[in-house]
C-alpha positions in Angstrom: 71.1 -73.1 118.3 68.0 -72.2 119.7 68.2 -69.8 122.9 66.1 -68.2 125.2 67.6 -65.1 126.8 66.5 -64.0 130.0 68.1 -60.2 130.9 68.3 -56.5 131.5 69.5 -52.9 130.1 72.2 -52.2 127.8 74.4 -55.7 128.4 71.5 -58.0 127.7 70.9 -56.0 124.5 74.3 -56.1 123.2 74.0 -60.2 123.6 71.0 -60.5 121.9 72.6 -58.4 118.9 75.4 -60.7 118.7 73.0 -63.7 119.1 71.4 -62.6 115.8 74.4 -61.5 114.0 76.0 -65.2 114.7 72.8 -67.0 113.1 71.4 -68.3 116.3 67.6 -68.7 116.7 66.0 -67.0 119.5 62.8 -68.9 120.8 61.9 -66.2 123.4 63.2 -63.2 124.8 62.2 -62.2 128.5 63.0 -58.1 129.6 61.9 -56.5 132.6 58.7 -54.9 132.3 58.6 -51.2 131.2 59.6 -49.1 134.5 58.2 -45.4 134.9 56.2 -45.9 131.4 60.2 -46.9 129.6 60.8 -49.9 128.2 63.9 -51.8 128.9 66.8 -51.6 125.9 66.3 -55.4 125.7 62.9 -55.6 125.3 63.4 -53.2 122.9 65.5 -54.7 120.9 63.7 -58.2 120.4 60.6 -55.8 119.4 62.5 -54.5 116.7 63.5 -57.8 115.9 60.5 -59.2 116.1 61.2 -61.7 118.2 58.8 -63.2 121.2 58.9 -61.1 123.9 57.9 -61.7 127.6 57.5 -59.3 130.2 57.2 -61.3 133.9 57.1 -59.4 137.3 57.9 -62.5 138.5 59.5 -65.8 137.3 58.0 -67.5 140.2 54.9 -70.1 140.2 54.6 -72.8 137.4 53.7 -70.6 134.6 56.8 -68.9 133.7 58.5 -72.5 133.9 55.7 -74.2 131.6 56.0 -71.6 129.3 59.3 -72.3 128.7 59.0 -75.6 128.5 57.2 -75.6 125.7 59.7 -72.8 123.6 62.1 -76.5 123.0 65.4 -74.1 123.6 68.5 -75.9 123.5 70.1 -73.7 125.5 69.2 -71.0 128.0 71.1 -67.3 128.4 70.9 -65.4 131.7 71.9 -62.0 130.7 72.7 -60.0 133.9 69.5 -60.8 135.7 68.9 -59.7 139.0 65.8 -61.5 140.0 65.4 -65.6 141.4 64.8 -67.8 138.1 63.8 -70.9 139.7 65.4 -74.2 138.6 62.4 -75.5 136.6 63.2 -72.2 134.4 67.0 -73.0 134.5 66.3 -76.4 133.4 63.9 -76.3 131.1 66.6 -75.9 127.8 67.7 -79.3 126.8 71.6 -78.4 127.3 70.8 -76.2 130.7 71.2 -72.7 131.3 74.4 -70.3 131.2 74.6 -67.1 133.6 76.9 -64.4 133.4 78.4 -62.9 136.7 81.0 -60.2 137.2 83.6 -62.0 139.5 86.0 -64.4 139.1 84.0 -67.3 141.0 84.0 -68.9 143.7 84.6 -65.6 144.9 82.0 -62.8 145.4 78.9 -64.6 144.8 76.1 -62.7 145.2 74.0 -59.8 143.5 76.7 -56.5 144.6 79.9 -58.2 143.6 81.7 -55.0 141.6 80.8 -53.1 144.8 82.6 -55.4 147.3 85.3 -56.1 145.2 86.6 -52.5 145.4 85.1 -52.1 149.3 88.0 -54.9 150.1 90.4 -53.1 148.0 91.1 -55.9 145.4 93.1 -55.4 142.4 91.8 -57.7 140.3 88.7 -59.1 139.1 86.8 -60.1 136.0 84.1 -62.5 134.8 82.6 -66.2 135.0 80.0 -67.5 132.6 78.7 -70.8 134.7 76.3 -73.1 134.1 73.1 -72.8 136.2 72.2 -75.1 139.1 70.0 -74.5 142.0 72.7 -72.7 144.1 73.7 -69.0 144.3 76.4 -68.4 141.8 77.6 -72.2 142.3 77.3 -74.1 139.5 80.3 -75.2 136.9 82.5 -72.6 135.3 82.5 -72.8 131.6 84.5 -69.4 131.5 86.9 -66.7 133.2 88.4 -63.3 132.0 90.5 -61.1 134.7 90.3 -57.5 134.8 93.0 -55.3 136.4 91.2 -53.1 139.2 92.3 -49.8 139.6 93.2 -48.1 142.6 91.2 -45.1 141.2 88.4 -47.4 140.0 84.8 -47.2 141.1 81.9 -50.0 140.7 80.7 -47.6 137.3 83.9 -47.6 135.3 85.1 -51.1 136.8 81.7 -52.0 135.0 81.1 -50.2 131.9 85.2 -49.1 131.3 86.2 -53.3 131.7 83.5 -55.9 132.3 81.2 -54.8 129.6 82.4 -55.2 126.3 84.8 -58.2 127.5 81.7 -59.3 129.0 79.8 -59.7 126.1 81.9 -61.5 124.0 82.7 -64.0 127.0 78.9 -64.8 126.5 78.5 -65.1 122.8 82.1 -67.1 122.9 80.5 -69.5 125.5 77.4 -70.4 123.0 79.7 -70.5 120.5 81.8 -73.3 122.6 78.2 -75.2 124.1 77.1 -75.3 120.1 80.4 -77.3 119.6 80.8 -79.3 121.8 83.6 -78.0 123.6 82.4 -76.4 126.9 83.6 -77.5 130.0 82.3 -77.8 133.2 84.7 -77.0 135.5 83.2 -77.7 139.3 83.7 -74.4 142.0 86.8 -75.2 144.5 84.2 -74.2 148.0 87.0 -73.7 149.8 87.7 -70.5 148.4 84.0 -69.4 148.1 82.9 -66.2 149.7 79.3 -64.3 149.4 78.2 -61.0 150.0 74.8 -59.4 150.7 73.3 -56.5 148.5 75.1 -53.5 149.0 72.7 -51.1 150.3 72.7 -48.0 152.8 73.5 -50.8 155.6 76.9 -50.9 154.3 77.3 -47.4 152.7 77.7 -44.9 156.3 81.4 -43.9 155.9 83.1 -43.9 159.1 85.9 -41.5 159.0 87.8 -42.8 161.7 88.9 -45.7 159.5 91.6 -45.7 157.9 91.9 -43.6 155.3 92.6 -46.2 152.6 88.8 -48.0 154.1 87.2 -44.9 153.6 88.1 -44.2 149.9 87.4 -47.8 149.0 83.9 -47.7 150.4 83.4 -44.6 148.8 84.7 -45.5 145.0 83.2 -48.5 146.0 79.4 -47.2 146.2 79.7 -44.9 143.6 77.7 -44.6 141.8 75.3 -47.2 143.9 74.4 -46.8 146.6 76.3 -43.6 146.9 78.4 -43.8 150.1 77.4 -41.1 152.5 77.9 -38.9 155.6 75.7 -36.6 157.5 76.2 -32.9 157.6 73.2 -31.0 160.1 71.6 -34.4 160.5 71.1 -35.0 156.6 72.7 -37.5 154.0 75.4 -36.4 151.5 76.2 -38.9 149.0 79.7 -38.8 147.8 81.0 -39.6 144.8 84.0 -38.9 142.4 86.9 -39.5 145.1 90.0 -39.0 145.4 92.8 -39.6 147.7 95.0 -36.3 148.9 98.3 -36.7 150.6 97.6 -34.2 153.9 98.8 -33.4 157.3 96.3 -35.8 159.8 93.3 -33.7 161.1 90.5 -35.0 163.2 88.5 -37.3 161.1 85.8 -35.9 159.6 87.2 -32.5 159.4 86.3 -30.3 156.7 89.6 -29.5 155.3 89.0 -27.5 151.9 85.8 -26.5 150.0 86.5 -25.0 146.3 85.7 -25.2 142.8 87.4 -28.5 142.4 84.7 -29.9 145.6 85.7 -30.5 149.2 88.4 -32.2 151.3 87.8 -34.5 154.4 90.4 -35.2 156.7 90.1 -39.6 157.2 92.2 -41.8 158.9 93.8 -43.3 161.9 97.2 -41.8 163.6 98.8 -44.8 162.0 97.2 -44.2 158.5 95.8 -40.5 158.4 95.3 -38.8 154.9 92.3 -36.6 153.3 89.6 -37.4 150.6 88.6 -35.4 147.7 85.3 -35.5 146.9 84.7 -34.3 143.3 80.4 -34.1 143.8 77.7 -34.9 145.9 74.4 -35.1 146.6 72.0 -33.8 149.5 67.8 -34.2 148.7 68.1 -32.7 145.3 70.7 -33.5 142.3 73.8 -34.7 142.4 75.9 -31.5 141.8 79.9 -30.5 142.1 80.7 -30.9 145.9 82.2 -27.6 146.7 78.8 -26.0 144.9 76.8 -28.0 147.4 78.8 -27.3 150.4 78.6 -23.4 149.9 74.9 -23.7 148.9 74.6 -25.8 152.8 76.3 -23.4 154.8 79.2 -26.4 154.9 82.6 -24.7 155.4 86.3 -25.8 156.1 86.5 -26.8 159.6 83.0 -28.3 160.0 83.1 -31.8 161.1 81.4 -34.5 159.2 79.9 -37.4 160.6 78.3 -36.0 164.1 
C-alpha cells in the first residue's frame, strides 16, 4: 500500500523500518523538525531511505492538508504524534488514517495516558490502534493488546520494557489487516470513556499525607516525566526510582534514612502509614543518587519534607 507516516523518536522509526521491510510504499514521511540543532530518529531514517521528508511546526492551515492531498496515500499512519493533525490531514488517504495510543480505549484518552494509568494504580493496560476521526482518541478500534502493569512499574519501563516493541508490531499488523481487507471497525462503548489532561507540575506536588500507596504511585507514575517532586528549603526535588519500605508510621514527610542506597520518607495516613525509598533525585542540577544529593543539601534524617 501506499502510506504516509506522520510520527516521532525511536517508535515512529521502528514503524517506518518495518513499513519498508514489508514492501509498502511510503508517499511521504513527516518528523518533527530538528530540536537543539538534532534531528529526530524518524526523520532520520526516511533520509537514509531516501524517502520524502517533511518537517511542519505546525499541521495547522490548508497547506499541510493540500499537500497531502496530492501524495494519493491509501492509507495514513499516525506514529505516536503528539501534536493536533486536523481532520482534512486525517482524511486526506483514501482508506483514512490509523493512530496508535498506549491505552486500552475508551479509557485514558488523552496525551499523558502511561502516567495516569499508574497515578490510579491500575494493573493493567496496553494498546489501541483506532481509526482517526475528528474526536480525541474516539474513533473505531481496529486493535487491542493488554499489558500487565507492575506494581513496581513506572511510566519509562511501562513504556519502553512493554508497549514498545508490542507496539510496533500492533501497527504494522494493522496495515497488514487494512491491505486485506479484514480490519474492523469496532465503535468505542462512551460509557466507559474517561480523559485526562497532560500530566505536568500541576499534577506532580506529592503530598505526603496521602496515603502511602497514593504517594508511590504518583511518584513511579511521573518518573521519569514530569518527575514528581517535593520541596526541601523552598526548592524542588524531583524524585525518581521508588520504592515502597515496610516502616513504623512517622509524621509524613519525615526524613527517615539518608545513605548510599538514597533516602527514606515517612508517607501515609494512621490507617495506611509506610515509607518511600527514593533511589535519585534531582534539585537545579543533574539528576544524581538521592542520598548523594541530600548530604550535598544539608538534608538529614529527621528533616521534614514538604513545608
Amino acid at each position: 500500500m501506499r502510506i504516509v507516516l506522520i510520527g516521532q523518536a525511536a517508535f515512529a522509526e521502528r514503524v517506518l523500518l518495518g513499513l519498508l521491510s514489508a514492501g509498502h510504499e511510503l508517499a511521504a514521511v513527516y518528523a518533527p523538525p530538528p530540536s537543539a540543532g538534532k534531528a529526530d530518529p524518524l526523520a532520520l531514517a526516511a533520509e537514509r531511505a531516501a524517502l520524502p521528508l517533511h518537517t511542519p511546526s505546525s499541521y495547522k492551515g490548508p497547506a499541510i492538508a493540500a499537500e497531502v492531498q496530492v501524495l494519493g496515500a491509501d492509507l495514513g499512519l499516525l506514529a505516536y504524534v503528539t501534536k493536533i493533525i486536523p481532520p482534512a490531514v486525517i482524511d486526506a488517504p483514501r482508506l483514512g488514517t490509523l493512530c496508535f495510543h498506549p491505552s486500552l480505549l475508551p479509557r485514558y484518552r488523552g496525551g499523558s495516558a502511561h502516567n495516569w494509568q499508574i497515578i490510579r494504580g491500575e494493573t493493567r493496560g496496553g494498546f489501541t490502534v483506532f481509526w482517526t476521526d475528528p474526536g480525541i482518541d474516539t474513533g473505531p478500534i481496529l486493535l487491542q493488546r493488554e499489558v500487565a502493569i507492575g506494581p513496581d512499574d513506572t511510566t519509562g519501563s511501562l513504556y519502553f520494557s512493554k508497549i514498545f516493541e508490542p507496539g510496533v508490531a500492533g501497527m504494522l499488523e494493522s496495515v497488514e489487516l487494512v491491505a486485506n481487507g479484514r480490519a474492523p471497525r469496532i465503535p468505542q462503548d462512551e460509557s466507559l470513556a474517561s480523559y485526562d489532561p497532560l500530566c505536568t507540575d500541576a499534577h506532580a506536588a506529592v503530598d505526603w499525607s496521602r496515603t502511602a500507596a497514593e504517594v508511590y504511585n504518583l511518584i513511579r507514575g511521573c518518573d521519569p516525566q514530569p518527575g514528581a517532586f517535593t520541596t526541601w528549603r523552598g526548592e524542588k526535588l524531583r524524585l525518581y526510582e521508588a520504592r515502597r519500605e515496610d516502616r513504623p508510621g512517622a509524621t509524613p514527610g519525615t526524613v527517615l534514612a539518608v545513605d548510599e542506597k538514597g533516602l527514606v520518607v515517612a508517607a501515609g495516613t494512621a490507617a495506611e502509614a509506610g515509607a518511600i525509598r527514593i533511589g535519585r533525585a534531582r534539585g537545579a542540577g543533574a539528576k544524581l543518587n538521592a542520598g548523594e544529593l541530600a548530604a550535598s543539601l544539608g538534608l538529614e534524617s529527621g528533616a521534614r519534607l514538604g513545608g
